[in-house]
C-alpha positions in Angstrom: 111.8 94.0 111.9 114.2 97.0 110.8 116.2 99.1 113.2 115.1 102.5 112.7 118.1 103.3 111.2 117.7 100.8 108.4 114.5 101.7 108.1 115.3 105.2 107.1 118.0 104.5 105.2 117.8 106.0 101.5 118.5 104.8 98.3 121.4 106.0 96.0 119.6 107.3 92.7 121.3 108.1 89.8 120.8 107.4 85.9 122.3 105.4 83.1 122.9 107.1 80.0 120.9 106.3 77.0 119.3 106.2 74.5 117.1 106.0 76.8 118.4 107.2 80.1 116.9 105.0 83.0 116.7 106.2 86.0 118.7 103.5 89.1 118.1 103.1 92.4 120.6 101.2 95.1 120.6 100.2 98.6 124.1 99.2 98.3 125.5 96.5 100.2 128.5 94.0 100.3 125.8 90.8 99.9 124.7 89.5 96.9 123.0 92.0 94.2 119.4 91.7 93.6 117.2 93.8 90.6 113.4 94.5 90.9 111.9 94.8 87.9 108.7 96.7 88.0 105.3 95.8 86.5 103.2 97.5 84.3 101.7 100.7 85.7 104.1 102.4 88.4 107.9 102.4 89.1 110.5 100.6 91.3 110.2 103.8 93.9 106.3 103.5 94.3 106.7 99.1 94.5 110.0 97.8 95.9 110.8 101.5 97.5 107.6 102.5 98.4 107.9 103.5 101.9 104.9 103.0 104.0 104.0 104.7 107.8 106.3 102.6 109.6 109.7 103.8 107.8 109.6 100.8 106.2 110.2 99.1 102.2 110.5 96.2 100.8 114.2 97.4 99.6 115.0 98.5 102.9 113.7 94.7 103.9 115.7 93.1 101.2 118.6 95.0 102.5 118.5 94.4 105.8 118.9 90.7 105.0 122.3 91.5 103.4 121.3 92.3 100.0 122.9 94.6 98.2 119.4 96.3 96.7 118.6 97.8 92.9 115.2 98.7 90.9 115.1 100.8 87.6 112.2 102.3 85.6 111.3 101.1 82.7 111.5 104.0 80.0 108.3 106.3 80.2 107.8 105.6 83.5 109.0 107.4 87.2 112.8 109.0 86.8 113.6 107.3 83.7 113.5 108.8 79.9 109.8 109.5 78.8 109.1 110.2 74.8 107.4 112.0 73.2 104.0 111.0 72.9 103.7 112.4 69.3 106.5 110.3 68.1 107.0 107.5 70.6 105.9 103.5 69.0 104.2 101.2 71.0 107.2 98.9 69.8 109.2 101.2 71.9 107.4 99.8 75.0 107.0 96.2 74.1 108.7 93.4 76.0 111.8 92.7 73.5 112.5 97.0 74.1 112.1 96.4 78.0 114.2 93.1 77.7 117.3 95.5 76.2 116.6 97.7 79.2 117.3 95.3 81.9 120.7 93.9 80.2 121.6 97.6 80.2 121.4 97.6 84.1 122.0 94.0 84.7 125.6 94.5 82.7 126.4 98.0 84.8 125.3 95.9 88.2 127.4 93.5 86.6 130.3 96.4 86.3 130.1 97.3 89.8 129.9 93.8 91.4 132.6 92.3 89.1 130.4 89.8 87.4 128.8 89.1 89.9 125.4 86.9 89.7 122.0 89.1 90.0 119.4 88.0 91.8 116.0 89.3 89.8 112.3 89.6 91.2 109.6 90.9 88.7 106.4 91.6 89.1 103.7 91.2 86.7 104.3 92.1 83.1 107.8 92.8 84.4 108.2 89.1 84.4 107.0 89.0 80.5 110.3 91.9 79.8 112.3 89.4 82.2 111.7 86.1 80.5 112.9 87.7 77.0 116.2 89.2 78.7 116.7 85.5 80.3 116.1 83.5 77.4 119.3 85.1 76.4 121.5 85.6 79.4 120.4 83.0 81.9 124.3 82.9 82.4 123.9 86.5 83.9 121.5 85.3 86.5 121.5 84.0 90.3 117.8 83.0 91.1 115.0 84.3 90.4 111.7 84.9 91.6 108.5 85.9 89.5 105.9 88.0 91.9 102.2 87.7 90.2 103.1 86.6 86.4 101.5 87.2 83.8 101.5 83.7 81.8 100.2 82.3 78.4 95.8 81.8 78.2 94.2 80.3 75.7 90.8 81.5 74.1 90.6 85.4 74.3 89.1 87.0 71.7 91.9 88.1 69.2 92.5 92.0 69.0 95.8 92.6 67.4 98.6 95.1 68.7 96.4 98.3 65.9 94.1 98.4 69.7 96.9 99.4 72.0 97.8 103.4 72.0 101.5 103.9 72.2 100.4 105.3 75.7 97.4 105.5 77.8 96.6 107.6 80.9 95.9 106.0 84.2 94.2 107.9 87.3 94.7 107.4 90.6 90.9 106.0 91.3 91.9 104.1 88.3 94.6 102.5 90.2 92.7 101.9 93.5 89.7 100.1 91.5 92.4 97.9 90.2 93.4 97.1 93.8 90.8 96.2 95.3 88.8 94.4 92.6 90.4 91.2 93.1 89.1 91.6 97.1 86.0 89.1 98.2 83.0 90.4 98.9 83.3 90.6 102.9 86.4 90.8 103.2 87.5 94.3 104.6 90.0 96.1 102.7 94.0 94.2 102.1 95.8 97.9 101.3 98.0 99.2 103.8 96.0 102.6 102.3 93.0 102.4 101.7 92.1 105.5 100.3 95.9 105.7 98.8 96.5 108.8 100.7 100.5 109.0 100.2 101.1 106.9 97.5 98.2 108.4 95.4 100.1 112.1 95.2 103.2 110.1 94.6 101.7 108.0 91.9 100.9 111.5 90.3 104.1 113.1 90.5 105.5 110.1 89.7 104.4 112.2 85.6 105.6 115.7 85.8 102.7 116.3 83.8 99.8 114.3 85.3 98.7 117.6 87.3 97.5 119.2 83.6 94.8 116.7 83.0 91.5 116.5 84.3 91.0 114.9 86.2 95.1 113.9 86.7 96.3 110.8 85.4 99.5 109.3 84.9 100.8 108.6 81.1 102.5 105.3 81.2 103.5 103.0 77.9 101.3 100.9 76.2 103.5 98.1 75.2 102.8 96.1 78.5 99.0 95.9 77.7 99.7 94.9 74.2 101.7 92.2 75.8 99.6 90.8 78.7 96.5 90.9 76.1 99.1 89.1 73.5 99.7 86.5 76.4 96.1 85.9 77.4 95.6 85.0 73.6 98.3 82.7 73.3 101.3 84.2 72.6 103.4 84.9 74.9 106.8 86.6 74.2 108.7 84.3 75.3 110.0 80.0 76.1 109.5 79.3 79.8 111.4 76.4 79.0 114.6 78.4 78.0 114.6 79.6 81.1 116.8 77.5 83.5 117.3 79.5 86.6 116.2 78.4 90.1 112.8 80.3 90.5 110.1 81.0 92.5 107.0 81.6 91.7 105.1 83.6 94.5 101.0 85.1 94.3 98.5 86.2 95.8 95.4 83.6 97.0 93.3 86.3 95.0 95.2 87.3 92.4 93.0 87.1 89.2 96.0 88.4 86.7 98.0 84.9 87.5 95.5 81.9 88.9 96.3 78.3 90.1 95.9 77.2 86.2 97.9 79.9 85.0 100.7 79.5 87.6 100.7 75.4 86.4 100.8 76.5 83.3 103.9 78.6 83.4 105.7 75.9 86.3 105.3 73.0 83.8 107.2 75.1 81.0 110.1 76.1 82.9 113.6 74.8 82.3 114.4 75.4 85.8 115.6 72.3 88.0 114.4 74.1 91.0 111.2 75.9 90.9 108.7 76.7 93.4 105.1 77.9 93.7 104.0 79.5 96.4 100.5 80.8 97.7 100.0 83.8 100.4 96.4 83.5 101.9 94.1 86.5 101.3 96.5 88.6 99.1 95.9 89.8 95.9 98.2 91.0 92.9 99.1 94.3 94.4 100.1 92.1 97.9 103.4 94.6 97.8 101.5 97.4 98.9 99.0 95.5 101.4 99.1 94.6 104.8 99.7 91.0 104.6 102.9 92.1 102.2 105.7 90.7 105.0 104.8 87.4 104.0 105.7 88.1 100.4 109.0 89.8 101.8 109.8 86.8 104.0 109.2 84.1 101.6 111.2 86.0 99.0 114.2 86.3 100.9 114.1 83.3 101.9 114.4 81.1 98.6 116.9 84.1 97.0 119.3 82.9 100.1 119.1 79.6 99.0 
């Protein structure tokens, strides 16, 4: 459990320079650096930094167990540089641009630390932008832990990347369907919100202009869902087995986005000498933001100790 002042401790925030400027955020600390890498839909401060009734985040967590703490936002997304949406790609948001992204802030963590080794945890399509980054700079990297990971199917009806807008707008009932769908029937309800109460109004300023739509939704990139779709029909972008890195690969026991036969999937490509897969009982995909979530912290820091 945090002290209270650790629990209220705030993050450094500041940006790197583009093209495109990404917004950073620290918990700085003399231990060894670790990066969050965020997932499809919302930022590093509403995942890793969210902070929920108790004073409590899982970057506050991380820190507390001596690491020194960073996240990012993808571009188009929280802090970070958004486009225009008249002249913005969805090649802009694809996994090989998000890949560039990280070795921007994995090189200034790199800067700071003086070479060295960063820890990663991604969650989700995050870990799709992570695996291209690592097939090229595994040398850059401590261990590493994929959180929910989106891995290669087979047999999904072919669409092609023409179906994916450059952007699509998410709303916040949106969001909370997509939480709780993956709950049992009976089961009562995992979030540590329910209703989103906080992090809902967050989630919507997360867009300085989510407020002018009805109803208000949240434009985020649509390269992720052009590469999770590309995945699911058998191509993902990128070789699990030029990966080498001591990982972990850590779900929820509902989590329909990465299942037992994906998760096998993924662990028997791996280059990796050490790798792991773990289960949490009655958790889902968005397990960061649900009650059951200090199992997920735990087991995390655990294996990035060592």
């Amino acid at each position: 459990m945090l002290s209270r002042e650790e629990a209220l401790r705030e993050a450094e925030v500041f940006s790197i320079t583009g093209p495109p400027a990404l917004q950073v955020r620290r918990l700085n600390n003399s231990g060894p650096p670790v990066l969050y890498v965020h997932g499809a839909t919302f930022p590093s401060a509403l995942s890793v930094g969210y902070r929920f009734s108790d004073g409590q985040s899982w970057e506050g967590h991380l820190h507390s167990e001596g690491f020194d703490v960073w996240s990012f936002d993808f571009a188009g997304f929280g802090g970070s540089e958004r486009c225009r949406r008249s002249t913005s790609s969805l090649a802009d948001s694809r996994a090989s641009a998000a890949a560039k992204q990280i070795a921007r802030v994995v090189e200034h963590i790199c800067e700071q630390r003086r070479g060295a080794a960063v820890n990663i945890i991604a969650h989700s399509w995050g870990s799709i932008a992570t695996g291209c980054y690592l097939e090229n700079h595994s040398h850059l990297a401590g261990r590493l832990v994929f959180f929910g990971p989106i891995a290669q199917r087979h047999g999904a009806e072919k669409v092609g990347v023409r179906g994916f807008p450059a952007s699509r707008l998410i709303t916040v009932t949106a969001q909370l369907e997509r939480f709780i769908d993956d709950v049992p029937e009976g089961e009562g309800p995992l979030l540590d919100e329910p209703g989103l109460a906080s992090w809902g109004p967050a989630y919507l300023a997360s867009d300085p202009t989510a407020l002018t739509r009805d109803p208000p939704a949240v434009a985020v990139p649509g390269g992720p869902a052009a590469d999770i779709a590309a995945a699911w029909q058998g191509e993902l972008a990128y070789d699990p087995g030029r990966i080498t890195t001591p990982i972990l690969l850590i779900r929820g026991e509902w989590d329909s986005l990465c299942n037992d036969k994906d998760a096998g999937w993924l662990l028997d490509g791996l280059g990796s000498e050490v790798k792991r897969d773990l289960v949490i009982p009655g958790a889902t995909h968005l397990m960061h933001l649900e009650e059951g979530r200090f199992a997920l912290w735990s087991a995390v820091a655990e294996f990035l100790r060592g």
